[in-house]
Each structure stands twice: as C-alpha cells, then as structure tokens.
C-alpha positions in Angstrom: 0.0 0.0 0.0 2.8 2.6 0.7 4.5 1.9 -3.1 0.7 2.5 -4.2 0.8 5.6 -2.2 4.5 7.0 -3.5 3.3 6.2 -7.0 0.1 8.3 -6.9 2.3 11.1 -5.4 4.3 10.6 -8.4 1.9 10.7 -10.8 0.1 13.9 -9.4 3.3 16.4 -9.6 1.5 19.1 -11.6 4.7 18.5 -14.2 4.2 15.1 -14.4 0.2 15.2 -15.2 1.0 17.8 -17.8 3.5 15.5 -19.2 1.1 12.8 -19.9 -1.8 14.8 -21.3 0.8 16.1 -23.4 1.9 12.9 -24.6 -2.0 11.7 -25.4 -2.6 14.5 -27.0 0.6 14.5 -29.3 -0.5 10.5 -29.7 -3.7 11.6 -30.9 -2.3 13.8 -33.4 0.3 11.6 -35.0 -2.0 8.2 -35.4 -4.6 10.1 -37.1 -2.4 11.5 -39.8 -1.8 8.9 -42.3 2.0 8.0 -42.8 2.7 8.8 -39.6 2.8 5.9 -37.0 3.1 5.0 -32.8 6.7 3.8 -33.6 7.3 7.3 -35.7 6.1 9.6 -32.2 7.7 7.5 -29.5 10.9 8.0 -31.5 10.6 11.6 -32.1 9.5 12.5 -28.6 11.9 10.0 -26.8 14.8 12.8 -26.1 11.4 14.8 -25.0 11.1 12.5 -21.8 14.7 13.2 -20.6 13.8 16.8 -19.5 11.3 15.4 -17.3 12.3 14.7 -13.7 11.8 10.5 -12.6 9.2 9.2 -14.1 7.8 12.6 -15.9 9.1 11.0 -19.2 7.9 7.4 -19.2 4.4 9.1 -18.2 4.6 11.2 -22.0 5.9 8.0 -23.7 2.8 5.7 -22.5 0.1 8.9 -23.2 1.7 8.9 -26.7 1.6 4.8 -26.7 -2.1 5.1 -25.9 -2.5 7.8 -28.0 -1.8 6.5 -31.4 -3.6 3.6 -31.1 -6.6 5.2 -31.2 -6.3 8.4 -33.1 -5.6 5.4 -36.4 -9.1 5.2 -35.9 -10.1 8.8 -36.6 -8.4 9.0 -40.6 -9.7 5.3 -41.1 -13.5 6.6 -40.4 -13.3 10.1 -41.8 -11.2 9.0 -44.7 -10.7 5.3 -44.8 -7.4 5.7 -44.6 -5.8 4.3 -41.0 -3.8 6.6 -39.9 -1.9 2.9 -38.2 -2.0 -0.8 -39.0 -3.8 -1.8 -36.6 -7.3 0.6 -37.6 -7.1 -1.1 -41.0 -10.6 -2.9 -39.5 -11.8 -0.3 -38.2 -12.5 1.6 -41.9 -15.0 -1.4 -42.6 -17.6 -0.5 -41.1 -16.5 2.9 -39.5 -16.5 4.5 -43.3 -19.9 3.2 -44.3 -21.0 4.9 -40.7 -19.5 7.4 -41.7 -20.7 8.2 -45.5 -23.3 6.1 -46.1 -25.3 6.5 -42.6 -23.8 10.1 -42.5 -23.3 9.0 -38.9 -19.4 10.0 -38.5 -20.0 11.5 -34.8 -21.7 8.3 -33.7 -18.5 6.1 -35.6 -16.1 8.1 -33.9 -18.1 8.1 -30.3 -18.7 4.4 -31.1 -15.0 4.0 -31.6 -13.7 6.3 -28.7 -15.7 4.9 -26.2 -14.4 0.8 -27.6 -10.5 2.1 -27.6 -11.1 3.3 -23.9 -12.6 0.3 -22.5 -10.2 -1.9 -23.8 -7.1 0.0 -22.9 -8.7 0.3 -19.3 -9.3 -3.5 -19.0 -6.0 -4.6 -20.4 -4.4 -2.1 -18.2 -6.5 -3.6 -15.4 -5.2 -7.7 -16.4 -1.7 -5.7 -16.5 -1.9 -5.0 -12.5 -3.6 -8.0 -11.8 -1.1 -10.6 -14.3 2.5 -9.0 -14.2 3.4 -9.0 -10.5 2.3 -13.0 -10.2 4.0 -13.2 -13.3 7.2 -11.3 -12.1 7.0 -13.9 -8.7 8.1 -17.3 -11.0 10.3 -15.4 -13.1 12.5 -14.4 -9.7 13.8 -18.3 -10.1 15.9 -16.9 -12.8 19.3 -17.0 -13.0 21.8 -16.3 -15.7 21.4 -19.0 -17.8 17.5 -18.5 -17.8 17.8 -15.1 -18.6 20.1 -16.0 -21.6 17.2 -18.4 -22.5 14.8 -16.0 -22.2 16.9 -13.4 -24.6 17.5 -15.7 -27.3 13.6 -16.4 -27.2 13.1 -12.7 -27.3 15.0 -12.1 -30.1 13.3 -15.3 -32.1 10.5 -12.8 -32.4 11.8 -11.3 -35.1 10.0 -13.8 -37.4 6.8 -12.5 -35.9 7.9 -8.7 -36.4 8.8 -9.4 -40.0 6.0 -8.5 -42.2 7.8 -9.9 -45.6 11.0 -12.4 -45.5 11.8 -14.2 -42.6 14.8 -14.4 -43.3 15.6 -10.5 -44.1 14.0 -10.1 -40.6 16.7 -12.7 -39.1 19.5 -10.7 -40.9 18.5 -7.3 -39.7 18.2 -8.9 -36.0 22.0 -10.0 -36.6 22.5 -6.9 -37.6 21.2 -5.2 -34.3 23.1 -7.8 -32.6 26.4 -6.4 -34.2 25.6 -2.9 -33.4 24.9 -4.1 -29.6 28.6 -5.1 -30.0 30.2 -2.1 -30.5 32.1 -0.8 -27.7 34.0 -2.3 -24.6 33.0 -6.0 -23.9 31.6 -4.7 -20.2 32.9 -8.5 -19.4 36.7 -8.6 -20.5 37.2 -5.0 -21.3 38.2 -5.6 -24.9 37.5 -2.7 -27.1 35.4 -4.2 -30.2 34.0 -2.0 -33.5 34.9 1.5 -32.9 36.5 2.5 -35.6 39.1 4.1 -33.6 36.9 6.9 -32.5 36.3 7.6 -29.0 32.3 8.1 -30.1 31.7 4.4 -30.0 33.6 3.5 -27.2 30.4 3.4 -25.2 28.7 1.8 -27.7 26.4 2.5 -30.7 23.9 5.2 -28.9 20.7 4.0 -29.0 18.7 7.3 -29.7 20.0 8.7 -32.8 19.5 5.2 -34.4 15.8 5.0 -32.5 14.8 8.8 -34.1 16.7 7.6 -37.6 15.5 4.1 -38.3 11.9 5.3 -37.4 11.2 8.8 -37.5 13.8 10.2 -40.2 13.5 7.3 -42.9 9.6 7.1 -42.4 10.1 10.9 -43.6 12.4 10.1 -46.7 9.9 7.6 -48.1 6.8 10.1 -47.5 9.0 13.0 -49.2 9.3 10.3 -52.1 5.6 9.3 -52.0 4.5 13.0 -51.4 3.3 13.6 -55.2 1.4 9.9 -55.5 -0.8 10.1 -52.9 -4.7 9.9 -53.0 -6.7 10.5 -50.1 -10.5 9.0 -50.4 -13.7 11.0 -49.3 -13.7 14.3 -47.6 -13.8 15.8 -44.4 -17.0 15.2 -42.8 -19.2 17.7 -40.1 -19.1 16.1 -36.5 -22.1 16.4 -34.6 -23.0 14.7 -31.5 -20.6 11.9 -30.6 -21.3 10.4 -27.0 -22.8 6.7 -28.0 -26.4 6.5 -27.0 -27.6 3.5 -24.9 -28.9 1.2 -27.1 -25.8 1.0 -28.8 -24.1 0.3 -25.5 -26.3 -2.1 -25.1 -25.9 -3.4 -28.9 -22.0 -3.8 -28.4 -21.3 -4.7 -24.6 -20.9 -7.9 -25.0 -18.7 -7.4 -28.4 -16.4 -5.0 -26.4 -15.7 -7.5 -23.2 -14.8 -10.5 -25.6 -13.0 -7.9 -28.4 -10.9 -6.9 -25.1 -10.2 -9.9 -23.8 -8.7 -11.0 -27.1 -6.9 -8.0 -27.5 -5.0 -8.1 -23.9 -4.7 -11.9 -24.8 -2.8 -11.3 -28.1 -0.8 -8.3 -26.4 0.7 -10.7 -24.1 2.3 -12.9 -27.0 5.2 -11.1 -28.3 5.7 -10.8 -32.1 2.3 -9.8 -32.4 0.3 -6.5 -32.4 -2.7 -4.5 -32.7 -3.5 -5.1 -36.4 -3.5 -9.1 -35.7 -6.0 -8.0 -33.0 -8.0 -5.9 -34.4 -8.6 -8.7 -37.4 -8.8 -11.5 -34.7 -11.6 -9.7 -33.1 -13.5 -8.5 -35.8 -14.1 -12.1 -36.6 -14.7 -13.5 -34.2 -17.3 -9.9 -33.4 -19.0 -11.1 -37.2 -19.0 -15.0 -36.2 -20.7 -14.5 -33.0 -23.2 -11.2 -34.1 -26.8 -11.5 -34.6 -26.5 -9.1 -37.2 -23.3 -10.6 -39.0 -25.3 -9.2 -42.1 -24.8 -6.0 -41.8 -20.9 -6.3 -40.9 -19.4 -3.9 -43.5 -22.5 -1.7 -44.0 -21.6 0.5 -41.3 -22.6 -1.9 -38.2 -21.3 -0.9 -34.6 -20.3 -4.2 -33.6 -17.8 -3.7 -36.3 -16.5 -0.7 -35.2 -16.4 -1.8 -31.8 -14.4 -4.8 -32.0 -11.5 -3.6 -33.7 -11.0 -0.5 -31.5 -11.7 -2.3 -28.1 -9.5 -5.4 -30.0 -6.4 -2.9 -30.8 -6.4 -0.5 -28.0 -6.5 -3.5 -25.2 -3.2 -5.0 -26.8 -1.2 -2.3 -25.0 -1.6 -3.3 -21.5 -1.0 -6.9 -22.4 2.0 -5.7 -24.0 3.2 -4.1 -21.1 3.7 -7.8 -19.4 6.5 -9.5 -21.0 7.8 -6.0 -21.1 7.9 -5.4 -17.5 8.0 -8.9 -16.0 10.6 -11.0 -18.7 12.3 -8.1 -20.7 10.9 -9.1 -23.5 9.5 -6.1 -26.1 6.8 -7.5 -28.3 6.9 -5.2 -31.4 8.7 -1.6 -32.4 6.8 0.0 -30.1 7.5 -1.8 -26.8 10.8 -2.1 -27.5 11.3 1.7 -27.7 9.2 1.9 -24.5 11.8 -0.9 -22.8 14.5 1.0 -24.0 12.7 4.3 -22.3 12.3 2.4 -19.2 16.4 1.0 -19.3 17.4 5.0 -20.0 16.0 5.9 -16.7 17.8 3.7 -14.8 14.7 0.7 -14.3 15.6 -2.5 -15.7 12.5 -4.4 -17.3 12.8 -7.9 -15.3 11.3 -9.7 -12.0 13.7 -8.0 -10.2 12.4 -4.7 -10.9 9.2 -5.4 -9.2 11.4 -5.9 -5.6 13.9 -3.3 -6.5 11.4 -0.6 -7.5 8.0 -1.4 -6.9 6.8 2.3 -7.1 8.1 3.0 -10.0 6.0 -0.2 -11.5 2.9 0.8 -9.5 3.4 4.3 -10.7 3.4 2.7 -14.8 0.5 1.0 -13.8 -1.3 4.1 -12.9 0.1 6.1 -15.5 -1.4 3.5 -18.0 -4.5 3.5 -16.5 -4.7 8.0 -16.6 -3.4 7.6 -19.9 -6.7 5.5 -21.5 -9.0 7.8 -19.6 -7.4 10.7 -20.5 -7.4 9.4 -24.2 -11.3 8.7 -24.1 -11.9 12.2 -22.3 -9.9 14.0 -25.1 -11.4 11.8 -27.8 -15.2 12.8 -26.3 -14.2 16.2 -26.0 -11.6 17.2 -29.0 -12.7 15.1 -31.8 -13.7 18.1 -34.2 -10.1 20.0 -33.3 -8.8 16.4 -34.6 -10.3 16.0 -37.4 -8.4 19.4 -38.3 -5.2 17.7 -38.0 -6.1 15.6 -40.6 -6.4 18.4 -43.0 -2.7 19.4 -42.3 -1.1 19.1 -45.5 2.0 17.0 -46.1 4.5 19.8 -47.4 3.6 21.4 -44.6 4.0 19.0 -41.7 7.1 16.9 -43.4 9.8 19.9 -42.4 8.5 20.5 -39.3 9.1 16.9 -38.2 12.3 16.8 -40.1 13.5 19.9 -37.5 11.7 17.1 -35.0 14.3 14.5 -35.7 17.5 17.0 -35.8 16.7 19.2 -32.6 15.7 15.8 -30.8 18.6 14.2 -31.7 20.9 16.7 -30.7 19.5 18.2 -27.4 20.2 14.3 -25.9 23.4 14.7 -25.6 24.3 18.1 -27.2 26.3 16.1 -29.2 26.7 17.0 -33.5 27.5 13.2 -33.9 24.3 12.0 -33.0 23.1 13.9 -35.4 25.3 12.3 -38.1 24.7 8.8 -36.6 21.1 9.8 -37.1 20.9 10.9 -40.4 23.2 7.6 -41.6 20.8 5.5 -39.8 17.6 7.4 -41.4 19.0 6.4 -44.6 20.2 3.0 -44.0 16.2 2.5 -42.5 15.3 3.9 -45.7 16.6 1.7 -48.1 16.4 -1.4 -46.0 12.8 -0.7 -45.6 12.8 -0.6 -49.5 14.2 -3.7 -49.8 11.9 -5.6 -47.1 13.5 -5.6 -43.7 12.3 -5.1 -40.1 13.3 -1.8 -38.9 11.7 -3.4 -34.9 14.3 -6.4 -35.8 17.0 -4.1 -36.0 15.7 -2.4 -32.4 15.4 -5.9 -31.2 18.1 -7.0 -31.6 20.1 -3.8 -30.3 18.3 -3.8 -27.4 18.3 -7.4 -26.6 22.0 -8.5 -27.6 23.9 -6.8 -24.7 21.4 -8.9 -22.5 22.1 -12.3 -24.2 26.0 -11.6 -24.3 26.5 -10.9 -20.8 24.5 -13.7 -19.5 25.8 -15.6 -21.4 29.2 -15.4 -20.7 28.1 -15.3 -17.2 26.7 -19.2 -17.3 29.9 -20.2 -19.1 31.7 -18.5 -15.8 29.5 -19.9 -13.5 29.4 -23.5 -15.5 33.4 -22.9 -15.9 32.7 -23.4 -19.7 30.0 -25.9 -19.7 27.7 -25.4 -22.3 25.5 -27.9 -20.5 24.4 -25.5 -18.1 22.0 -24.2 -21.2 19.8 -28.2 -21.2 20.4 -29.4 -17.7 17.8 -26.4 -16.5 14.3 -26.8 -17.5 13.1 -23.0 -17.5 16.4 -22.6 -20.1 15.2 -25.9 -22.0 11.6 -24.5 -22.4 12.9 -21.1 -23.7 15.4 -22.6 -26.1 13.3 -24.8 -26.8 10.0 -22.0 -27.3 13.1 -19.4 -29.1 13.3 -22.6 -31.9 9.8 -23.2 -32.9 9.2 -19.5 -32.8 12.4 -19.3 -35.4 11.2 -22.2 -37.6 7.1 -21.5 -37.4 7.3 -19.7 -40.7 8.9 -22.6 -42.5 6.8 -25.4 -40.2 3.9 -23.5 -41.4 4.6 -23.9 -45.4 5.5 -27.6 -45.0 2.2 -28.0 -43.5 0.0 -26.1 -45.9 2.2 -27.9 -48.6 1.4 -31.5 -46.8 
C-alpha cells in the first residue's frame, strides 16, 4: 500500500500530469495523420522525456503509446485511410457509418468509447497478471535469462512483415551494433572504428529517431506527389454513444478486449492481428453478421476495443521478462532501461513504485485518451487536414533538434541521419526496422549472461539443457524461429 501511495504522489506532480496529457494529445495527433505511425512519435519524442524529472518522461511515452492507437481510428472513419496498422478494420464499417449512414460523430463516439474500455481492461489484467507473473520469473538465474533473450529475439519472425529471413538478418544486424564498444565483461575494445564516439557503444537514440522517425520521412517525401486521399472531411455532430448502442456492443467490447489483452501478451504480435482477430470472431458471434461492412457498430467496436487492449497486455513481457513484443514496446523498454529501471522480475522488488506508478500512468493515460477523444474530436479532425508539405519539415527539424538536445552532441546527429538512410533503403528492400531495435536492445542482455553461465558453469555449455526453464525457452526461441517454414510444410502436406 505505501508503493501505491508513492506512485500516486508521483503521478500527481503538476509537471508530471501535464506531461502525460501532453503525450495523449501529441498520440492523438500523430496516429490520425496517415504515414505517420506510434513507432514514428515514441521515437521523435523519446529525447522529450529526458527533460522530465523521474518518471515525468515514461508518463509522455505511454500517453503517446495510448495515443496513437486510437487516433488510427479517426483518418480510417473520416477518410478510410488508417492513420496505423492496426485501424485497418476499423475503416470497414467505421467509413460506411460514416458516408453512407452520415453518422461520423456516432462512428467516432462508437469507436472512442471501444479504444477506452479496452485499454482500461488490459491495463486492469496488466496490474492484476505482471506482479504474479514477475514472482516465477525471480527463479531466474543467468542461464535463464540468456534463454529468455534468445527467445526474445526469435521474435523477429513475428515482427517481420515480408521475409523471414531478411527479418533474421536485420536482428543479426542489431546484434552487431549491440557489439560495438567495450565488452563490459573482459574490457576488450570491439567496433569503434578508432573513435572515442563508439567506445560506449552505438547510442541508442540517434538510431531509434533515424530508423523510425527520419527514414519514415524520406519515403513520405518520395511518396508525397502519388498520394490519393479518399472521401472528404466530414461535419461532427453529437458523438457520445447512445444507450442502445451500449447495449448493442457490450458484450462485443468484453470478448474484443479480452482477445486483444490476450494477443498483447504474446510477443511478435500487435494491434492489427487483433483488431482482425476480433472483428471475426465480433462477425462470427453477431446477430447481425449481415450488416458487418454496411456500417454496423459491432464492427466498429471490436476492432477499437480489440487494438487498443493490446497495449496493456504488451506491457507484461515487457515489465516482467524483458521481452519487447513489437517496435513500439521495444522503444518503450529502452525508455524504461534509459532511466535507470531494468524491465525484469527483479524490478518489481527493487522498485515497486516505479512499476505501481506505470500502472497508474497506464491506467490515466486511457481515460485521459477517451476524455480528449469525447471532447476534441472536431479539433482532430483538423489535423487531418494538415497538409503534407507542410507538416514533413516540421518533423524533419523534430528528428534533428531531438537528436541533438540528448546529448548536445553533432555526432548523434550524423549517426542519425546515416541511420535514417540506412532505414530507408532497407525498408525498401523488405526488412524489419523493430528487428533491427530488437536486436540492439536485446543482444547486450544475451552476451552478458551468457558469458556469465559459461563463468558460473566454468565453460560448460550444459548449463544451457540441464535447467528446465532454459530448456523451455530454447526450446519455445526454436519453434518460434522455424514457425514460418513449419507452417509452409504443413499447408504444402
């Protein structure tokens, strides 16, 4: 009860509060526009968070989390065009609401009131789940928790939308860059091209804001003169869902939510797979499976309550294992490691009101999202009207005064404009840009606790099968690695 109490006092510095309205309503902003993305404004505002005091910072980066998720949902109604993957659903039947029905204040009220519920009730499995959770995993040692980062980084696969195996070669490729440096184990300087910049390693930042935020701006620069947006910008009257529809969609928003914080919890997977997941099963189980596509708020519904949920689920590999299940956690985990807390079971004994205070935060940040979205939805729908020439240079400045005001450092800013381009063209040519993060993020772990069991072992590589908890991840990190070609050999038989 007194960590409860320490976090709330946390929370409620006036700086802190402000910090994660501001980071919702900044969320808001950036999923709505199409092109942008939740990845694209964690990365941007990540050096942001530093000028908050304790846990000012992670407060922003989880409004913004929240945030995005839903504001997808306002450019896929008005427009039918998701402003992220994960609202791809939602346009449907949120569209036909929207034009057909000329309903678009009940589609958006339908869909702000689905995305709050089912952040809240993830959020609510999130305090309820992680800190049983976090209770086994304190039976870990070093081998387990080399296990446990060689399963995380077999996600990969999962994070890879095209080739497998271009999203194995950009983990690798994170893997090196977690390299670079002095081994923190023997001392050895490795990678560093005889510069004193990389002695500490490849810094994370600059690559973050590049890989995300300044290639996702090179290939809309390059798009800019192709695009076609459908439909037009629609009046918003009332939007507050009346109670039949409550009624109509109750039971479609508990089951849409409980799938969501389900699928959150698996890493490798994400709000779109949700948001699908749910809007079948919504259809399959609907007395008016009919009407799905026509504009139906069951439709609507499910996806948002589906999507938005997956971001307290996410939270628990995250916070109890380590593990980041997609772009956006991992930028989140590499938030939480900046300030000094180290995602694990241990940080749950070691500082439990900083977790309690995340939990709370969460929880502020979906109601603060469903507030704004009740309240602002017309002054959003303007930000959808921003046109592209316009906002592309302002986030370009974005990614160069970011980068540099972490470190006041020029070479950040060159390590971030190499890595925009290097994103760039390996997004061009089909790789994982969250493998890459991944894999940064994750190799340090695996390389020091790994050469930890070999010390502890002295040099046995049995240590690795002679421990079940190690077996089972090893074991879980090779089907997850082979799934994608199990799965063709099985469609093929």
């Amino acid at each position: 009860m007194t960590e409860i109490l320490n976090a709330l006092q946390m929370i409620l510095v006036p700086m802190n509060l402000l910090g994660l309205i501001f980071g919702v309503l900044v969320g808001i902003a950036f999923g709505c526009m199409p092109g942008l993305s939740v990845n694209m404004g964690l990365a941007l505002l990540f050096p942001l968070a530093f000028s908050f005091h304790g846990i000012g910072g992670i407060l922003m980066l989880l409004g913004i989390y929240c945030g995005a998720i839903y504001g997808g949902s306002i450019s896929a109604i008005l427009l039918k065009t998701p402003g992220t993957p994960a609202s791809v659903a939602t346009t449907l039947d949120g569209y036909p609401m929207a034009t057909q029905m000329r309903q678009p204040g009940r589609a958006l009220g339908l869909s702000t009131m689905a995305s709050m519920f089912g952040g809240v009730f993830s959020t609510i499995c999130l305090i309820l789940l992680a800190p049983q959770l976090a209770k086994v995993a304190l039976q870990f040692s070093k081998p387990e928790y080399f296990a446990l980062a060689i399963f995380g980084l077999s996600i990969i696969t999962s994070v890879s939308s095209g080739s497998v195996v271009k999203g194995i070669m950009g983990g690798l490729f994170g893997l090196f860059l977690a390299t670079v440096g002095i081994d923190d184990m023997s001392g050895t300087v490795r990678f560093t091209l005889d510069t004193t910049y990389f002695l500490g390693g490849v810094s994370f930042i600059p690559v973050l804001i590049g890989v995300f935020a300044f290639a996702q701006v090179l290939s809309s620069v390059e798009t800019y003169y192709h695009q076609k947006v459908e439909g037009q910008i629609m009046t918003i009257d009332g939007s507050l869902p009346s109670i039949a529809d409550i009624k109509r969609v109750l039971v479609t928003l508990i089951r849409s939510s409980c799938i969501g914080t389900f699928i959150g919890c698996i890493p490798g997977t994400g709000g779109d797979i949700a948001s699908f997941v749910s809007y079948d099963q919504a259809k399959r189980w609907s007395k008016h499976s009919s009407n799905f596509g026509n504009g139906e708020p069951e439709g609507i519904v499910a996806s948002e309550a589906g999507n938005n949920a997956v971001s307290g689920g996410a939270f628990i590999p995250v916070l109890t294992l380590g593990i980041p299940g997609d772009g956006a956690t991992a930028i989140m985990m590499g938030a939480l490691m900046v300030q000094g807390l180290q995602p694990g079971p241990l940080l749950f004994v070691e500082k439990a009101t900083d977790v309690y205070a995340i939990f709370i935060g969460l929880l502020l940040a979906n109601l603060v999202m469903g507030v704004m979205g009740f309240s602002l939805i017309k002054l959003f729908v303007k930000v959808v009207k921003i046109p592209v020439h316009i906002l592309l240079p302002i986030i370009v400045m974005m990614t160069f005064v970011g980068t540099y005001s972490y470190n006041n450092s020029m070479n950040d800013v060159y390590l971030m404009v190499f890595s925009g381009f290097v994103g760039y063209f390996l997004n061009k040519l089909g790789f994982s840009m969250s493998a890459v993060i991944i894999g940064i993020i994750l190799g340090s772990m695996a390389e020091q606790n790994f050469v930890g069991s070999l010390i502890m072992s002295d040099g046995s590589f049995s240590v690795f099968f002679t421990r079940p908890l190690c077996l089972f991840f090893l074991a879980a990190a090779a089907l997850s690695l082979f799934s994608p070609v199990l799965g063709k050999l099985f469609k093929k038989g």
